[in-house]
PyMOL CGO cylinders between C-alpha atoms (Angstrom):
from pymol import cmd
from pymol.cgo import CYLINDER

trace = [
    CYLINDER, -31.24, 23.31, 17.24, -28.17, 23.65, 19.40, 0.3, 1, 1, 1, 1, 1, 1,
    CYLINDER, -28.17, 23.65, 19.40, -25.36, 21.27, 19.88, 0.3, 1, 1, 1, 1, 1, 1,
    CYLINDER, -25.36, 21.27, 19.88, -26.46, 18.30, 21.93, 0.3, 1, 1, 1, 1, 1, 1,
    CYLINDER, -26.46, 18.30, 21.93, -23.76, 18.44, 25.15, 0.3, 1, 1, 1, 1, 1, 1,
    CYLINDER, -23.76, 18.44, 25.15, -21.86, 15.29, 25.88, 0.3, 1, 1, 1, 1, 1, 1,
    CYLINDER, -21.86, 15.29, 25.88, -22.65, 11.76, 24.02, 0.3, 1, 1, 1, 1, 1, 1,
    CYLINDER, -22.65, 11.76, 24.02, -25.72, 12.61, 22.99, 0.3, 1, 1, 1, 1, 1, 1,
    CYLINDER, -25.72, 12.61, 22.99, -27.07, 13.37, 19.08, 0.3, 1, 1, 1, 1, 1, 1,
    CYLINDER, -27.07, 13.37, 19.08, -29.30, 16.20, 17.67, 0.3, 1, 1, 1, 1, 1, 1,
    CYLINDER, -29.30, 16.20, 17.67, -31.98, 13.81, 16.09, 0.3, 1, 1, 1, 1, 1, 1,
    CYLINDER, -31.98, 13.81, 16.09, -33.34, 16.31, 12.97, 0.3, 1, 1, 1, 1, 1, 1,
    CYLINDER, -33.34, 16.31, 12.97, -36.95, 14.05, 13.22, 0.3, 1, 1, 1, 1, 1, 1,
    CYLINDER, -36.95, 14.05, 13.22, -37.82, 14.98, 16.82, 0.3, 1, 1, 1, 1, 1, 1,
    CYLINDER, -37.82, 14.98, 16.82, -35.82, 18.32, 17.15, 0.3, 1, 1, 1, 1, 1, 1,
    CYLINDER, -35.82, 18.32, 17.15, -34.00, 16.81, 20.84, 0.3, 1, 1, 1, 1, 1, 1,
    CYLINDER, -34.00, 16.81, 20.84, -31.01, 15.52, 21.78, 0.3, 1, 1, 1, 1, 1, 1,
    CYLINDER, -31.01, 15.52, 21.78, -30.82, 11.97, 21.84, 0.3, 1, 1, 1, 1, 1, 1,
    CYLINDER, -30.82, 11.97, 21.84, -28.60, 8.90, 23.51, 0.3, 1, 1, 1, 1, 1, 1,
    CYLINDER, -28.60, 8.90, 23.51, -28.48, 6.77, 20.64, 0.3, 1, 1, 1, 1, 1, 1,
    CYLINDER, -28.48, 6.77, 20.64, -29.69, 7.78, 17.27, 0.3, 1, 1, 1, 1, 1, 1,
    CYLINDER, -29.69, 7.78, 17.27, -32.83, 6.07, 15.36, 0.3, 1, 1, 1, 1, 1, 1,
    CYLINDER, -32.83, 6.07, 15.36, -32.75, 3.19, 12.98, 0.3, 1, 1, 1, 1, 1, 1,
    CYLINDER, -32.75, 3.19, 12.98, -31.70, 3.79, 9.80, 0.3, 1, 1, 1, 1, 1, 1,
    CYLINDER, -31.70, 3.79, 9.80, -29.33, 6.95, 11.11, 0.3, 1, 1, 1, 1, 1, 1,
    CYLINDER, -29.33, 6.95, 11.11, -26.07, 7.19, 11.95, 0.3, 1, 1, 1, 1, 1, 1,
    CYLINDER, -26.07, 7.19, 11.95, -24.74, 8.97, 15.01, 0.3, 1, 1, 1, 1, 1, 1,
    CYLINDER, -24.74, 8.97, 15.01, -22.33, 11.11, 13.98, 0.3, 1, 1, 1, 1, 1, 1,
    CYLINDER, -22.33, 11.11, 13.98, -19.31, 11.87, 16.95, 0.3, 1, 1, 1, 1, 1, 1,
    CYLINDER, -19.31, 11.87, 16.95, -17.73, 14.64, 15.97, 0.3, 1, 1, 1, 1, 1, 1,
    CYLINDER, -17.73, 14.64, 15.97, -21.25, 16.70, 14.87, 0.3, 1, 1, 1, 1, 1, 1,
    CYLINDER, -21.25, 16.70, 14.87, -23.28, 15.30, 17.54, 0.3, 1, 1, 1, 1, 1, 1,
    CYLINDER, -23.28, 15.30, 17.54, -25.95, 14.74, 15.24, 0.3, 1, 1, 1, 1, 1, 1,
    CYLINDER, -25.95, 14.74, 15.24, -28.10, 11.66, 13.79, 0.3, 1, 1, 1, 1, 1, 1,
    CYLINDER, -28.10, 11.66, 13.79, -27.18, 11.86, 9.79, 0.3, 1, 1, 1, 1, 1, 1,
    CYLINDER, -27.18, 11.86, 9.79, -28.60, 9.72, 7.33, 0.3, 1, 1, 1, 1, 1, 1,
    CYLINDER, -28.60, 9.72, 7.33, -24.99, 9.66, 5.39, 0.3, 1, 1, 1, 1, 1, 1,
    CYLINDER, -24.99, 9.66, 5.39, -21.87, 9.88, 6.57, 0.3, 1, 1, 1, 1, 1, 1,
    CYLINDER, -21.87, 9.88, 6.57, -20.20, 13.63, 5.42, 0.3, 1, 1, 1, 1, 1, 1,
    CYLINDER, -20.20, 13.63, 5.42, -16.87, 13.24, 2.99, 0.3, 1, 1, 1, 1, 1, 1,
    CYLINDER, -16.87, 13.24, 2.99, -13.78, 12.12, 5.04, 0.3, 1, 1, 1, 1, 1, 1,
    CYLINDER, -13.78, 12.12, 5.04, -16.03, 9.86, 7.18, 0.3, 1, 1, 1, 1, 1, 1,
    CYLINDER, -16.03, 9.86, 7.18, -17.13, 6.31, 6.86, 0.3, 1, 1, 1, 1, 1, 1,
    CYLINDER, -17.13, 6.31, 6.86, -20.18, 4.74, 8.16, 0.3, 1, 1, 1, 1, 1, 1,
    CYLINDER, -20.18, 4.74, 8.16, -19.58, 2.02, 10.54, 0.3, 1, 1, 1, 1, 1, 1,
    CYLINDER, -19.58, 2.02, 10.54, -22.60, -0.43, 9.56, 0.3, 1, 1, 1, 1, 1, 1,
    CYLINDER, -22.60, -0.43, 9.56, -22.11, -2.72, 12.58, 0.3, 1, 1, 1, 1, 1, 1,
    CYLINDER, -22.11, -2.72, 12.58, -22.05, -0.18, 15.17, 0.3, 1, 1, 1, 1, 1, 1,
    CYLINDER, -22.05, -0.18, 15.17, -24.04, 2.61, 13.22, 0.3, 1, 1, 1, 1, 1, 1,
    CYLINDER, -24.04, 2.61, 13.22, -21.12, 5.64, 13.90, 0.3, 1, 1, 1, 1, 1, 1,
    CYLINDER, -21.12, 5.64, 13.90, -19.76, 7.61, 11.29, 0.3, 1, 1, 1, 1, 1, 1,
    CYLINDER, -19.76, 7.61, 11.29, -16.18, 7.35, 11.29, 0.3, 1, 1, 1, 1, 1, 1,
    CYLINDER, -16.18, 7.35, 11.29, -12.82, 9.40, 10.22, 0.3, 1, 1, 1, 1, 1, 1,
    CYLINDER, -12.82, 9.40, 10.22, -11.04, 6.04, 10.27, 0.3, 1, 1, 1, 1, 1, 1,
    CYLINDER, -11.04, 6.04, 10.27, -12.87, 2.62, 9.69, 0.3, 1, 1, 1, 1, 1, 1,
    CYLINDER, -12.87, 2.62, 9.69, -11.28, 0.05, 12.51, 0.3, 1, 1, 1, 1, 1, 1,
    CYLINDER, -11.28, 0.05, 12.51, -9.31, -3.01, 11.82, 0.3, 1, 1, 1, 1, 1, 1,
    CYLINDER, -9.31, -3.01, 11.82, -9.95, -5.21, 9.73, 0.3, 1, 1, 1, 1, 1, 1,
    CYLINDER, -9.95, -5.21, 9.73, -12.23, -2.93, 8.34, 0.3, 1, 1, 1, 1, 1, 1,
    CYLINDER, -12.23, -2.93, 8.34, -11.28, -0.54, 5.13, 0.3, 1, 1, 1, 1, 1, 1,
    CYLINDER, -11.28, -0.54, 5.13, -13.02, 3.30, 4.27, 0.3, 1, 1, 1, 1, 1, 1,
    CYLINDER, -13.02, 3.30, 4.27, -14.17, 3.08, 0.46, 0.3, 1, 1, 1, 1, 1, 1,
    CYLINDER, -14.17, 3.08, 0.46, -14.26, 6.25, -0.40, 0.3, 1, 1, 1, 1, 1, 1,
    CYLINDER, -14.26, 6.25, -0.40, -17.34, 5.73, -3.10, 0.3, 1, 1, 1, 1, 1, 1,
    CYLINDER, -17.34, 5.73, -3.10, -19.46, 4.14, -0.96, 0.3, 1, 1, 1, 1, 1, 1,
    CYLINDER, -19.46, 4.14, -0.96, -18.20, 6.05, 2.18, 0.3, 1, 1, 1, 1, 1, 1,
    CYLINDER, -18.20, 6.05, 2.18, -18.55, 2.97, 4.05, 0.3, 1, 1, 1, 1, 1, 1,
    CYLINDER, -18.55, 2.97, 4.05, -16.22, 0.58, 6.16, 0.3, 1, 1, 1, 1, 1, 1,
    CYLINDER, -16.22, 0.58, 6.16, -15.29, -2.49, 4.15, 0.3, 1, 1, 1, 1, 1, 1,
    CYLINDER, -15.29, -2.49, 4.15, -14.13, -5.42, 4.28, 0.3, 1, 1, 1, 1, 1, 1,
    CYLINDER, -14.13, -5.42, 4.28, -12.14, -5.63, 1.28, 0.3, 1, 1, 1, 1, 1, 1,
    CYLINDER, -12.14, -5.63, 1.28, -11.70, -2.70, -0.88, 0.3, 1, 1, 1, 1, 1, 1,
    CYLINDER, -11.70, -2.70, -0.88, -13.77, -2.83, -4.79, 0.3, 1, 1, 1, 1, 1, 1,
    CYLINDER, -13.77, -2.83, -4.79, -11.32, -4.85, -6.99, 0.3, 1, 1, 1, 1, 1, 1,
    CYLINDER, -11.32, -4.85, -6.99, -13.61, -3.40, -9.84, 0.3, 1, 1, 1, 1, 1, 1,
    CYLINDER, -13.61, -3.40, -9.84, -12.31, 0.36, -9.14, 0.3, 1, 1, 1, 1, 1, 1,
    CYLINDER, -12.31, 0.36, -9.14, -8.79, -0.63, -9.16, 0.3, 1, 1, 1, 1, 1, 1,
    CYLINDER, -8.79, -0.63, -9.16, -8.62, 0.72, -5.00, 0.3, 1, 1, 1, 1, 1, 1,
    CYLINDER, -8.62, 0.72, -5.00, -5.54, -0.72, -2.40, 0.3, 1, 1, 1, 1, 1, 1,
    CYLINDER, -5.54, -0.72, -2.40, -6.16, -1.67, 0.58, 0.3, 1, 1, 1, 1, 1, 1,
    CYLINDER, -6.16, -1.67, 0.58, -3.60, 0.64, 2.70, 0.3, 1, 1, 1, 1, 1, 1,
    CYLINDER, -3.60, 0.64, 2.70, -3.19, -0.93, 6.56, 0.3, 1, 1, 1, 1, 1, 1,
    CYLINDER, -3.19, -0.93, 6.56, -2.12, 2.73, 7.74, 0.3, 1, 1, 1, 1, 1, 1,
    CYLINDER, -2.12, 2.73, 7.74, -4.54, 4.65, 6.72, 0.3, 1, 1, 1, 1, 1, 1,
    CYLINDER, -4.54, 4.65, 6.72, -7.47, 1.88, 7.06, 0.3, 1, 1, 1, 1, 1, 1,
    CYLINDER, -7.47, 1.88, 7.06, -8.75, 3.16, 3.63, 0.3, 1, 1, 1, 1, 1, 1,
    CYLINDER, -8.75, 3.16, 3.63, -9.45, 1.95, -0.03, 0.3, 1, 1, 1, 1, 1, 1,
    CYLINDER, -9.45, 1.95, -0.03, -6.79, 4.33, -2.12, 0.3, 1, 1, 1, 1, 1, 1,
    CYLINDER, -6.79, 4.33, -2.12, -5.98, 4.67, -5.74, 0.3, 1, 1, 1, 1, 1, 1,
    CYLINDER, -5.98, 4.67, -5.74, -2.55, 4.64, -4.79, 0.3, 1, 1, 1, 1, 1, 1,
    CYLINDER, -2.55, 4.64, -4.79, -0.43, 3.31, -1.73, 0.3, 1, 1, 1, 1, 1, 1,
    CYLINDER, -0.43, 3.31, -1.73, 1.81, 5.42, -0.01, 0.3, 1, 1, 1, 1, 1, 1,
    CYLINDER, 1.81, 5.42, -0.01, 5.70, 6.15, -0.03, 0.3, 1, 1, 1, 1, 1, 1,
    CYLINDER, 5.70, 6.15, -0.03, 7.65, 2.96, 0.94, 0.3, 1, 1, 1, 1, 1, 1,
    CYLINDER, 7.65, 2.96, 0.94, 4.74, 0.66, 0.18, 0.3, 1, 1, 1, 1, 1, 1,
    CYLINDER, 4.74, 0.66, 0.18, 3.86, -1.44, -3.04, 0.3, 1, 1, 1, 1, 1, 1,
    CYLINDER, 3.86, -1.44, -3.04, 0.10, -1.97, -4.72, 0.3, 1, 1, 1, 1, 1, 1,
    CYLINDER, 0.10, -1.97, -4.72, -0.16, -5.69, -5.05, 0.3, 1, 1, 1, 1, 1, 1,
    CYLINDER, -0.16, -5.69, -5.05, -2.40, -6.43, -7.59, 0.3, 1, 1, 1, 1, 1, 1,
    CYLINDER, -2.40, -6.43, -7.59, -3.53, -10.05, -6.83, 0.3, 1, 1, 1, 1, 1, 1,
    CYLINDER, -3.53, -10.05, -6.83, -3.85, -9.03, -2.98, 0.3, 1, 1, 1, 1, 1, 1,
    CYLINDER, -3.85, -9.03, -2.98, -5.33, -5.48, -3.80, 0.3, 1, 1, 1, 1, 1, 1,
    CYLINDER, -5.33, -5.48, -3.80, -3.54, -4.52, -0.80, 0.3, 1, 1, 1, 1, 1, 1,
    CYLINDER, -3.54, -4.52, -0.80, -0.39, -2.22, 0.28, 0.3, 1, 1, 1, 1, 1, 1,
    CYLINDER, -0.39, -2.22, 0.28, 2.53, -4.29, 0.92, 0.3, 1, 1, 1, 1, 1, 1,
    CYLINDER, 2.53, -4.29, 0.92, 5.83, -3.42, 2.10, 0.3, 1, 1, 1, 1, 1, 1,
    CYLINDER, 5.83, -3.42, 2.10, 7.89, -5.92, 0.16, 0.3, 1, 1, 1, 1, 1, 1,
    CYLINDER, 7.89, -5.92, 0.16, 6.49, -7.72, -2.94, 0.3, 1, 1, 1, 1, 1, 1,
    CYLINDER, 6.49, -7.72, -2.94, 5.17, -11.48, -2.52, 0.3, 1, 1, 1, 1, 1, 1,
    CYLINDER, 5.17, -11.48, -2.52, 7.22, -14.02, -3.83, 0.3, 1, 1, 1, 1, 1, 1,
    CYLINDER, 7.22, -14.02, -3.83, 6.45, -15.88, -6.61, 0.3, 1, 1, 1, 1, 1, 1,
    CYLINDER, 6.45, -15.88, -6.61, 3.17, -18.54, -5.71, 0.3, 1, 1, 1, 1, 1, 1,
    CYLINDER, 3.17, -18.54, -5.71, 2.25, -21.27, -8.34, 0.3, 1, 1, 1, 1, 1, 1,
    CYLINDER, 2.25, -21.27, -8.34, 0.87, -19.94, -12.06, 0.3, 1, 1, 1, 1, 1, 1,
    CYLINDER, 0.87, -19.94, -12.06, 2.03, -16.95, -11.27, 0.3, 1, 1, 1, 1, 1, 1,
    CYLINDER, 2.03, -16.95, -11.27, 5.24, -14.46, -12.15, 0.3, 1, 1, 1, 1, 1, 1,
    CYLINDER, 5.24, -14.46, -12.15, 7.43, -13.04, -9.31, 0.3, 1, 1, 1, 1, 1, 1,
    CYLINDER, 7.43, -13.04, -9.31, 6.93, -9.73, -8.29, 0.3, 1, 1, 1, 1, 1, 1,
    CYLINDER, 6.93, -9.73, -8.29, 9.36, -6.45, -8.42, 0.3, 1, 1, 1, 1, 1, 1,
    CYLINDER, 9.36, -6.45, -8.42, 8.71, -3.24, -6.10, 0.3, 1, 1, 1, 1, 1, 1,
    CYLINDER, 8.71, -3.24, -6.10, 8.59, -0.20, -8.55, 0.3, 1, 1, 1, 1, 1, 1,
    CYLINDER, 8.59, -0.20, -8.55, 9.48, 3.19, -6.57, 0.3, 1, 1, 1, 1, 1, 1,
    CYLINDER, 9.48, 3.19, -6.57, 8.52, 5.15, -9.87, 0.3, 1, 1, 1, 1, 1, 1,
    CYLINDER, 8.52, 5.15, -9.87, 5.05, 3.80, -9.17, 0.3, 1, 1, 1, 1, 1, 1,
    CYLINDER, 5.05, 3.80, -9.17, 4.98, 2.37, -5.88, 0.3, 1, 1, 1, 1, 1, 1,
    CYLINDER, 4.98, 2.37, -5.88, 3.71, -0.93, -7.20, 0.3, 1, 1, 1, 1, 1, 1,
    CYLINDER, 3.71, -0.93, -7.20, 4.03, -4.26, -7.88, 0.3, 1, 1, 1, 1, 1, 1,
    CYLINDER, 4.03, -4.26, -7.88, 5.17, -5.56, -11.34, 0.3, 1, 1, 1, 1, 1, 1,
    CYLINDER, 5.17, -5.56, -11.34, 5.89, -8.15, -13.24, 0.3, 1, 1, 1, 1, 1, 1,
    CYLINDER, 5.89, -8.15, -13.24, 8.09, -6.46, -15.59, 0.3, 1, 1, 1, 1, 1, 1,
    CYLINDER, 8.09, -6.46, -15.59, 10.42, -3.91, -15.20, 0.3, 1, 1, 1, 1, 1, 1,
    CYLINDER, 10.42, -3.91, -15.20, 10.06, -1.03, -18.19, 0.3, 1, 1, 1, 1, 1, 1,
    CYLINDER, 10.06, -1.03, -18.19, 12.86, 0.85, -18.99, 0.3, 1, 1, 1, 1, 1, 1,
    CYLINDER, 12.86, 0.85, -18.99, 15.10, 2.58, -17.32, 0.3, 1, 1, 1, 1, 1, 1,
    CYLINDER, 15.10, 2.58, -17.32, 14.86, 0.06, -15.01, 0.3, 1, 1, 1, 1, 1, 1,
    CYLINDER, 14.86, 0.06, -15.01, 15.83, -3.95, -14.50, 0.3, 1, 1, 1, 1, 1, 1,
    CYLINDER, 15.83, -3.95, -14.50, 14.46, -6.67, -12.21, 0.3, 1, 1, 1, 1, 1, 1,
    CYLINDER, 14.46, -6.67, -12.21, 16.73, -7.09, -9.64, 0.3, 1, 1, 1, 1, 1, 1,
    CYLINDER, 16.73, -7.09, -9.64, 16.21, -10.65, -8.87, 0.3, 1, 1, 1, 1, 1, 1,
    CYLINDER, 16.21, -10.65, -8.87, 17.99, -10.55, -5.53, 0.3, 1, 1, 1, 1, 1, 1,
    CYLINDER, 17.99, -10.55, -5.53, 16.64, -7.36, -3.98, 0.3, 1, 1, 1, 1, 1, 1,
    CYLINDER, 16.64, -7.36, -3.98, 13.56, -7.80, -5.90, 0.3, 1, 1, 1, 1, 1, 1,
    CYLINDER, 13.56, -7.80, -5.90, 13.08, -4.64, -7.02, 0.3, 1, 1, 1, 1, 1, 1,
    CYLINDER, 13.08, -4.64, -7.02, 13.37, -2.57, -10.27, 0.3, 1, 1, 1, 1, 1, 1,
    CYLINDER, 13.37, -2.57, -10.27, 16.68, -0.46, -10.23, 0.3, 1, 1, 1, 1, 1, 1,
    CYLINDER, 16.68, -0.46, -10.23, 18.33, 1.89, -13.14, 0.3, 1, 1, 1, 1, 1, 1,
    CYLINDER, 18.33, 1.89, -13.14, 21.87, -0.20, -12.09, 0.3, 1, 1, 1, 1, 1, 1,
    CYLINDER, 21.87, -0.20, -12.09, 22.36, -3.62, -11.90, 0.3, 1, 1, 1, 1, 1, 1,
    CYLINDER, 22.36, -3.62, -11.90, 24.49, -4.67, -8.40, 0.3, 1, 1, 1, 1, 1, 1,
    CYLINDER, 24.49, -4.67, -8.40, 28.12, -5.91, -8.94, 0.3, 1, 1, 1, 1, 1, 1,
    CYLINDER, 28.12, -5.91, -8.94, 28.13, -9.13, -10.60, 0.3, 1, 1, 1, 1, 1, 1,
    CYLINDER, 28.13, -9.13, -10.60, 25.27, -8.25, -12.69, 0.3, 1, 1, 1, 1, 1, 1,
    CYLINDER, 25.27, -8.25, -12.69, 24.57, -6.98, -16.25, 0.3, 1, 1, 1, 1, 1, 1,
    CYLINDER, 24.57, -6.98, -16.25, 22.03, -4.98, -16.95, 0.3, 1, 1, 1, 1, 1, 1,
    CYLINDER, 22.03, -4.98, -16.95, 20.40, -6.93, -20.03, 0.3, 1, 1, 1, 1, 1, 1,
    CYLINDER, 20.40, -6.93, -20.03, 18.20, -4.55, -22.44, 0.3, 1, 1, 1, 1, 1, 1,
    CYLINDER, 18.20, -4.55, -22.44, 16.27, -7.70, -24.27, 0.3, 1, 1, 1, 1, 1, 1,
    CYLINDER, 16.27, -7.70, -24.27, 14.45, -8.55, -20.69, 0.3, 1, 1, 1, 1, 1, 1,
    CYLINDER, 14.45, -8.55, -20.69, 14.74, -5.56, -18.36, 0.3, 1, 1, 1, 1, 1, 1,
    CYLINDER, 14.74, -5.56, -18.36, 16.26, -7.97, -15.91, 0.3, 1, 1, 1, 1, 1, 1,
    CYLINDER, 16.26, -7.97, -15.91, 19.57, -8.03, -13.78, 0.3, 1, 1, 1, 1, 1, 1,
    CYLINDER, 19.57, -8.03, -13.78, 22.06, -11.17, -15.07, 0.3, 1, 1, 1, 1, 1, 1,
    CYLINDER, 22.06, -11.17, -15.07, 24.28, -12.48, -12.85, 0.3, 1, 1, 1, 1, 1, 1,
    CYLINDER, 24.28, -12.48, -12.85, 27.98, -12.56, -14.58, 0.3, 1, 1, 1, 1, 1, 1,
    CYLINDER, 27.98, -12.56, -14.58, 29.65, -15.28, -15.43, 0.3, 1, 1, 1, 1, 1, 1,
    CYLINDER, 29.65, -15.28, -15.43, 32.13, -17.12, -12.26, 0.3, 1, 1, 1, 1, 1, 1,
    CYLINDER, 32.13, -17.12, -12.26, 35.11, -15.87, -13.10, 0.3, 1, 1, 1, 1, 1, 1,
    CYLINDER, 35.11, -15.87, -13.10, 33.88, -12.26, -13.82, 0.3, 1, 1, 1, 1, 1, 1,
    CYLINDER, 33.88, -12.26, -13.82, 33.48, -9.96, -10.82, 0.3, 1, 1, 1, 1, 1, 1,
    CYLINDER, 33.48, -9.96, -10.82, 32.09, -7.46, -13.30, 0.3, 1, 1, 1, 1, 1, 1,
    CYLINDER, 32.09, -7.46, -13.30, 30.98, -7.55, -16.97, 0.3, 1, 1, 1, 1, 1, 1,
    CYLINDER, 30.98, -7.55, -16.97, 28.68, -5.71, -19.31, 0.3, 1, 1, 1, 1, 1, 1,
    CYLINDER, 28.68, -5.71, -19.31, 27.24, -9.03, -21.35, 0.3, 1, 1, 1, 1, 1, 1,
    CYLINDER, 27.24, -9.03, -21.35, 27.38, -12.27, -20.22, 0.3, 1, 1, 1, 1, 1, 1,
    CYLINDER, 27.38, -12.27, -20.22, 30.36, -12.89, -22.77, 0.3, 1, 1, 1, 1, 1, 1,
    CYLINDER, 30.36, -12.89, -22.77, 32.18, -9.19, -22.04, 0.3, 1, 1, 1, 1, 1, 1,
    CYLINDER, 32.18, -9.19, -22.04, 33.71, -9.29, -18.68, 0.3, 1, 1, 1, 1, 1, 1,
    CYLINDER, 33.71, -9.29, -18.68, 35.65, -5.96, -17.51, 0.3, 1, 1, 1, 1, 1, 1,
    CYLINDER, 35.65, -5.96, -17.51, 37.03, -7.56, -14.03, 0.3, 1, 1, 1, 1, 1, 1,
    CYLINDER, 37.03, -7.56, -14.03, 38.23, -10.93, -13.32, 0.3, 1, 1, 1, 1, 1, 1,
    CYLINDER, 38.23, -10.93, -13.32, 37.99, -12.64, -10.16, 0.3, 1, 1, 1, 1, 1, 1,
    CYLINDER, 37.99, -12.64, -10.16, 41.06, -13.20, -8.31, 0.3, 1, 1, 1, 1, 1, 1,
    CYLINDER, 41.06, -13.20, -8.31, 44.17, -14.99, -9.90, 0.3, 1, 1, 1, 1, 1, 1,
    CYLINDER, 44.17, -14.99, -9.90, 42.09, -14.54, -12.99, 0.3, 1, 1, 1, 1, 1, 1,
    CYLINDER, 42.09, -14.54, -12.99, 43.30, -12.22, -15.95, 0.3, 1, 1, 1, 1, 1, 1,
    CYLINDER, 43.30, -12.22, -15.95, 41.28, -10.10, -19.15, 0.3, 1, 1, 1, 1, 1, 1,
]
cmd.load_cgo(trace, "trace")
């Protein structure tokens, strides 16, 4: 069968072209064709029956059904990423997997009742509760860093940034301070 011209389909049951596919198809844009499953890289659109390269808002492609969702499987450990509009093992440069959202954020939540406050971790582009080492919690920037801002220590027994004592400017424990603040001598 040739390709069906304009916004017609290629319906495989009654070898014609077609202006909207059968039940229980999907029309298929790009192909011009009736499929019964959406090809990899699309996502069937169950409310208007189109296959899709990219499910609309608020909708999400999951890439094992290769359907658009409304939230992505929590059980397969998938992010919802808003740029993309798909369920990914991983989010993107510059965003964070957020675990209790299962979503791509671009800055960490803060902290919500019975539960820890969040650091963004570059070296994994996610959420954590914990910094592992190299890094600290930066408590200010909320992020995990390999140096601690001025004013802070980086302390080894928590992976987290302490802020120095007043009259430090600078210190390496909370107890060894290796600049004063003003008027102030070591």
């Amino acid at each position: 069968m040739a390709r069906c011209p304009g916004d017609t389909y290629g319906d495989n049951g009654t070898r014609t072209c077609v202006d909207e596919c059968p039940p229980g198809s999907l029309s298929h844009p790009d192909l011009n064709l009736c499929v019964r499953y959406c090809p990899i890289g699309y996502f069937a659109d169950t409310q208007t029956a189109f296959c899709l390269d990219r499910c609309e808002d608020p909708l999400y492609g999951d890439p094992s059904t290769r359907e658009c969702v409304d939230n992505c499987p929590i059980s397969q450990l998938l992010y919802a990423d808003n740029s993309s509009r798909q369920c990914v093992l991983s989010c993107p440069p510059f965003t964070y997997a957020d675990v209790y959202s299962a979503t791509c954020v671009q800055t960490c939540p803060d902290p919500i009742e019975f539960r820890a406050p969040t650091y963004a971790a570059d070296y994994i582009n996610k959420c954590v509760e914990e910094c592992s080492l190299p890094y600290y919690a930066d408590e200010v920037a909320k992020k995990c860093v390999t140096v601690c801002p001025p004013g802070f220590y980086n302390e080894i027994t928590d992976h987290v940034c302490h802020r120095c004592r007043t009259e430090c400017t600078a210190c390496t424990t909370l107890y060894v301070c290796t600049s004063c603040a003003p008027d102030l001598y070591l």
